[in-house]
Backbone as ProteinMPNN parsed JSONL, in Angstrom:
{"seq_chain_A": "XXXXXXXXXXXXXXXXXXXXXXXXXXXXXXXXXXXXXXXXXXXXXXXXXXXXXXXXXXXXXXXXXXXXXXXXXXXXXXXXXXXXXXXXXXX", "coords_chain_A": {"N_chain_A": [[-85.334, -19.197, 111.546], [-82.82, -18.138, 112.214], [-83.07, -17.351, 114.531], [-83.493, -19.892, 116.025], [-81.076, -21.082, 115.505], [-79.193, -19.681, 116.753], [-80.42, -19.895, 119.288], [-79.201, -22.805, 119.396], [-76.452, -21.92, 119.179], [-76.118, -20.45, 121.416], [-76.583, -22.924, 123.431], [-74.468, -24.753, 122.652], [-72.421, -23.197, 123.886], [-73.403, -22.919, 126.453], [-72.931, -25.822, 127.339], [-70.315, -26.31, 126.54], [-69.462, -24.282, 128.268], [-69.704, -24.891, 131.096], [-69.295, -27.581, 133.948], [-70.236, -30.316, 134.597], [-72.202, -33.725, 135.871], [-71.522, -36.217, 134.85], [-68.304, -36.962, 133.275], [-67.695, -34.216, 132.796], [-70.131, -33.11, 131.469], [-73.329, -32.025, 131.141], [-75.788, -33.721, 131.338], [-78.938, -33.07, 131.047], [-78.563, -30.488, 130.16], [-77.692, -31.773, 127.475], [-79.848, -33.095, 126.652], [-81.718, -31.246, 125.999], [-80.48, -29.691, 123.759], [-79.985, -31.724, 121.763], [-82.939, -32.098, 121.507], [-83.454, -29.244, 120.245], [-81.875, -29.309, 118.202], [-83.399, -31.795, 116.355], [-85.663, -30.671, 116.067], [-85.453, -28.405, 114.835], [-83.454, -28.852, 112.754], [-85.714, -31.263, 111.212], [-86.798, -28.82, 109.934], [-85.297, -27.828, 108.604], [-84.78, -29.315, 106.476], [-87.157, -30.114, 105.258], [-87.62, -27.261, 104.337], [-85.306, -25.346, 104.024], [-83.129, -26.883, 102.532], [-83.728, -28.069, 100.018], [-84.831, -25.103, 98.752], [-82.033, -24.125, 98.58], [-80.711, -26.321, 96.692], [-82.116, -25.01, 94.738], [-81.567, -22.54, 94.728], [-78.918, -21.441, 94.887], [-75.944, -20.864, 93.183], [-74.264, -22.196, 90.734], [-71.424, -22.161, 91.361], [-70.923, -21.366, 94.476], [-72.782, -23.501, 95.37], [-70.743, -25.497, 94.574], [-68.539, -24.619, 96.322], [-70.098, -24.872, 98.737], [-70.704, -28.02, 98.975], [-68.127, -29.085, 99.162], [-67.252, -27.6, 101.84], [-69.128, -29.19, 103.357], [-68.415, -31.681, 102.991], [-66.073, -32.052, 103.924], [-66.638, -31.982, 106.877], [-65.737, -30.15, 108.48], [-65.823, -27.006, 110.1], [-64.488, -23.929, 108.966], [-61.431, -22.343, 110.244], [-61.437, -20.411, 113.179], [-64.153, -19.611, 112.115], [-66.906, -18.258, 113.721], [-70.359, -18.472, 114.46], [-71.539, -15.656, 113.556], [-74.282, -14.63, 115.066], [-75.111, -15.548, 116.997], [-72.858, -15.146, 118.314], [-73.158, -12.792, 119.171], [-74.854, -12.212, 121.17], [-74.261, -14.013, 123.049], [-71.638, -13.346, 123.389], [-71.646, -10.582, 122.841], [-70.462, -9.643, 120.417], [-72.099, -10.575, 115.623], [-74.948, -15.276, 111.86]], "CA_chain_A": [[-84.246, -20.154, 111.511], [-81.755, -17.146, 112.501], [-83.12, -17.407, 115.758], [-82.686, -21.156, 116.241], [-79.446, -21.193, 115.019], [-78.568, -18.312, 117.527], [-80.383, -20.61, 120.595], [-78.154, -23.867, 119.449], [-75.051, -21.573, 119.39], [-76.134, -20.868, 122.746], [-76.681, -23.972, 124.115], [-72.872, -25.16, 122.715], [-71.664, -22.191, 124.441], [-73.663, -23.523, 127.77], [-72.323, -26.791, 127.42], [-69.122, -26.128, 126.811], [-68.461, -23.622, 130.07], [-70.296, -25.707, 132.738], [-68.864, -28.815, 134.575], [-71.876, -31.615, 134.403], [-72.363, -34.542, 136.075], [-70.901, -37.075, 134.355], [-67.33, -36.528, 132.523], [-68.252, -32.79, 132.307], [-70.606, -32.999, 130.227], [-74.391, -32.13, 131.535], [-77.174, -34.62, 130.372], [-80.099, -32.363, 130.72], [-78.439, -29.868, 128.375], [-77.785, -32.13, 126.0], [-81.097, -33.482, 125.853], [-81.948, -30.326, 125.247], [-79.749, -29.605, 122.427], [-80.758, -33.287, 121.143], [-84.449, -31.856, 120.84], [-83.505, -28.492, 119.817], [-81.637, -30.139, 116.977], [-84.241, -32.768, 116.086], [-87.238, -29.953, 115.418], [-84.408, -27.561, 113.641], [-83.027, -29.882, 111.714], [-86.471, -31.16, 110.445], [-87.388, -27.525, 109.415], [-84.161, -27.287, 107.438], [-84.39, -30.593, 105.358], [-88.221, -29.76, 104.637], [-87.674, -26.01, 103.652], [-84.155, -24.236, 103.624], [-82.093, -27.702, 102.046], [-84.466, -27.471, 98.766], [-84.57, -24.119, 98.422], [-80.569, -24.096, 98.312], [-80.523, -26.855, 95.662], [-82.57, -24.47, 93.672], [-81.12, -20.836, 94.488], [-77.524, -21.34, 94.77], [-75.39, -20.571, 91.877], [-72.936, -23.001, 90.931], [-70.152, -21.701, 92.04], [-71.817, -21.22, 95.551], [-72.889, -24.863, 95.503], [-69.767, -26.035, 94.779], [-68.242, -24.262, 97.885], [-70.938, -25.817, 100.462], [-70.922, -29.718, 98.825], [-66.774, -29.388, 99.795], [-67.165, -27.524, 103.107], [-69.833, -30.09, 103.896], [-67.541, -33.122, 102.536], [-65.016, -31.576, 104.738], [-67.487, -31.956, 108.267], [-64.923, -29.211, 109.739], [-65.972, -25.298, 109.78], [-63.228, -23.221, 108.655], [-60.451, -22.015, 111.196], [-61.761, -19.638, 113.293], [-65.452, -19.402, 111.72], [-67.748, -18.498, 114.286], [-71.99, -17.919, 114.308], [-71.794, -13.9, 113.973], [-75.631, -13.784, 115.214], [-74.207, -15.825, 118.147], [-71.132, -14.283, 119.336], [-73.332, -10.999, 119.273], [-76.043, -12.76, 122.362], [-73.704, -15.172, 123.875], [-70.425, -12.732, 123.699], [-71.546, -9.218, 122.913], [-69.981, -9.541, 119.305], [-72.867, -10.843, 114.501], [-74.7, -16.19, 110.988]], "C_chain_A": [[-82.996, -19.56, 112.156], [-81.772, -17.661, 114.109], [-82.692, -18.519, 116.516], [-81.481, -21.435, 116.572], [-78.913, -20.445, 116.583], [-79.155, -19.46, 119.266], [-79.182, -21.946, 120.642], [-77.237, -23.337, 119.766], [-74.843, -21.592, 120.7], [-76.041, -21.617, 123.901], [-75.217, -24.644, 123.737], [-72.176, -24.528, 123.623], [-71.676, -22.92, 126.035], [-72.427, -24.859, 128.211], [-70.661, -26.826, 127.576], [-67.965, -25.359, 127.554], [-68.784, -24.318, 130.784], [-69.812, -27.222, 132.822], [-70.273, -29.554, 134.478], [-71.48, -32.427, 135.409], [-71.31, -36.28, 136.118], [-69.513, -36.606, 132.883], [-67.444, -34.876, 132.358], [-69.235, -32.389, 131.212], [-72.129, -32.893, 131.211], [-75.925, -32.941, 130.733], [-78.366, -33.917, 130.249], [-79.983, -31.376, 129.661], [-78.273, -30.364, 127.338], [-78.94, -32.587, 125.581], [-81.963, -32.56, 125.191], [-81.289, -29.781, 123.832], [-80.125, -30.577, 121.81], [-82.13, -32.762, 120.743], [-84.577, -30.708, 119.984], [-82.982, -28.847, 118.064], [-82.627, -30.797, 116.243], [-84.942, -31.535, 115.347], [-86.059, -29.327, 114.58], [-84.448, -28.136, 112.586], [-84.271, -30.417, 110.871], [-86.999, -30.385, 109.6], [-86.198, -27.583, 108.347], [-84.185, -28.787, 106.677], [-85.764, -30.396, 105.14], [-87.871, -28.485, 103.621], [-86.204, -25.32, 103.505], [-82.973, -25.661, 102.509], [-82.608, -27.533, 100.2], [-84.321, -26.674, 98.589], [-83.452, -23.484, 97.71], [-80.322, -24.541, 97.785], [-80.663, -25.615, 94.69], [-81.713, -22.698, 93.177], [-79.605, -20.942, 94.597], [-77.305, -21.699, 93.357], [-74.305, -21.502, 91.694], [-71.841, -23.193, 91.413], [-70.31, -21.727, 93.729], [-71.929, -22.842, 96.298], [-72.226, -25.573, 95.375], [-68.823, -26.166, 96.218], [-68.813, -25.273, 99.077], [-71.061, -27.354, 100.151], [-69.376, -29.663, 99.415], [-66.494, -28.89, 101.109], [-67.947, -28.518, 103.939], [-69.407, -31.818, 103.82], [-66.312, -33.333, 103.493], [-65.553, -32.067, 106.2], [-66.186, -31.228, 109.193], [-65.315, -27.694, 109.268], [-64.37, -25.034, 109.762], [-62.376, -23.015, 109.937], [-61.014, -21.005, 111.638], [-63.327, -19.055, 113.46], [-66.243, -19.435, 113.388], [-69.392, -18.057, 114.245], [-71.789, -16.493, 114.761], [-73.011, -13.822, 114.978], [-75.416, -14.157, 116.901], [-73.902, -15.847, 118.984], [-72.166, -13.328, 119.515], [-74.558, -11.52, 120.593], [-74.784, -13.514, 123.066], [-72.139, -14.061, 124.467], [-70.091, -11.545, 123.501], [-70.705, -9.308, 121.534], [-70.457, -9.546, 118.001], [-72.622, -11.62, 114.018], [-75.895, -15.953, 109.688]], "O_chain_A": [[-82.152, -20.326, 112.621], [-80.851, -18.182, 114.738], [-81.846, -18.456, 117.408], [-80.966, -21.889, 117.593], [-78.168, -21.063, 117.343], [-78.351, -19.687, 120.171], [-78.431, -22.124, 121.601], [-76.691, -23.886, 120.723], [-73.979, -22.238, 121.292], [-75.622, -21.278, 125.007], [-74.723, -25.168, 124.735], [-71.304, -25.147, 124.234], [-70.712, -23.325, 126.685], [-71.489, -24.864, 129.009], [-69.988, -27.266, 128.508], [-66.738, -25.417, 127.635], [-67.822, -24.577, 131.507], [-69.934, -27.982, 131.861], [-71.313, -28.942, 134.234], [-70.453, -32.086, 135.996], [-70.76, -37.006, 136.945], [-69.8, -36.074, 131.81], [-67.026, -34.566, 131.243], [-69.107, -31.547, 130.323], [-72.141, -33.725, 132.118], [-76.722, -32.62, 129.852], [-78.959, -34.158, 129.198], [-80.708, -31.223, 128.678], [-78.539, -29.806, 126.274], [-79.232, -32.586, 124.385], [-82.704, -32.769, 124.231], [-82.044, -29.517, 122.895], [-80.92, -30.185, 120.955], [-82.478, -33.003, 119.587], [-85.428, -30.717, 119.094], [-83.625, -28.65, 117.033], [-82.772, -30.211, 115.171], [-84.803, -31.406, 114.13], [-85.788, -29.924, 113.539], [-85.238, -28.028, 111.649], [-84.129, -30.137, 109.681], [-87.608, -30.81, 108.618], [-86.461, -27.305, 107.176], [-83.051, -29.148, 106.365], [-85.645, -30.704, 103.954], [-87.838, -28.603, 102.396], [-86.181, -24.584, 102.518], [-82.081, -25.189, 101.804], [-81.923, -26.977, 99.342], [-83.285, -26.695, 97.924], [-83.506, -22.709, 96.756], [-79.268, -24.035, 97.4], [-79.739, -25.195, 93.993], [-81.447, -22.072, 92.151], [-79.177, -19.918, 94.064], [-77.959, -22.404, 92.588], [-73.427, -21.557, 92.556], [-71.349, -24.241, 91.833], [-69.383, -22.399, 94.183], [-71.403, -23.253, 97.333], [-72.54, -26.653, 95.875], [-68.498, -27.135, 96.905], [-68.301, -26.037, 99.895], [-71.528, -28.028, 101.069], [-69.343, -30.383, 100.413], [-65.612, -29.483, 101.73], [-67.581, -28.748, 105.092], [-69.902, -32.799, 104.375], [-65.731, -34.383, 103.769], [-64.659, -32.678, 106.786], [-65.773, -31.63, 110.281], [-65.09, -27.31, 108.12], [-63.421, -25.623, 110.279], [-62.795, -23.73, 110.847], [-61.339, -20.261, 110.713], [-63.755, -18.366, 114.386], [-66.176, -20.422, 114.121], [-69.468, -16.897, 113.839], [-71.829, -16.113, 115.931], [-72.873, -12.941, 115.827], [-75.514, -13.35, 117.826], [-74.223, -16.261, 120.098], [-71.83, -12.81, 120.581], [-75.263, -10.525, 120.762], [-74.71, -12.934, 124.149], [-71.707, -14.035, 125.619], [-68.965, -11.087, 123.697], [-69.758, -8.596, 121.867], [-69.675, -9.415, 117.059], [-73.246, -11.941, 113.007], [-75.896, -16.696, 108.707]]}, "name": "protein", "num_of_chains": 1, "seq": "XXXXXXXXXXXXXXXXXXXXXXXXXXXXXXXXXXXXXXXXXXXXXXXXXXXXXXXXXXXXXXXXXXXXXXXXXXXXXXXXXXXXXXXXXXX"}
């Protein structure tokens, strides 16, 4: 899932240096990101979303229902695993 994570970051990264097509934005990468998403995203609402009901500690689970109520990452926050492939810097 690390790894995933670490290709999506990638593919934002893509997207968001390169001029595209249309508005700047490149349609083939996003369809890629669109699919990379899709399979991800299924894997994590089968197996890691359960899991996290069960193993997070209240306190814990409080945190991620209000950062997730929020739909903004913190100031700053970026994917450590990432930055450390995309910008030489460690999610």
């Amino acid at each position: 899932m690390l790894r995933e994570h670490t290709q999506i970051w990638a593919m934002l990264d893509a997207l968001e240096g390169r001029p595209g097509t249309t508005a700047g934005i490149d349609p083939v990468l996003c369809r890629r990101l669109a699919s990379q998403l899709l399979h991800h995203n299924l894997k994590e609402e089968k197996i890691l979303y359960p899991r996290a009901d069960d193993a997070l500690p209240p306190t814990a689970a409080s945190r991620l229902r209000a950062f997730l109520g929020s739909a903004e990452l913190p100031e700053g926050w970026v994917c450590a695993r990432a930055r450390r492939v995309t910008r030489d810097a460690g999610c």
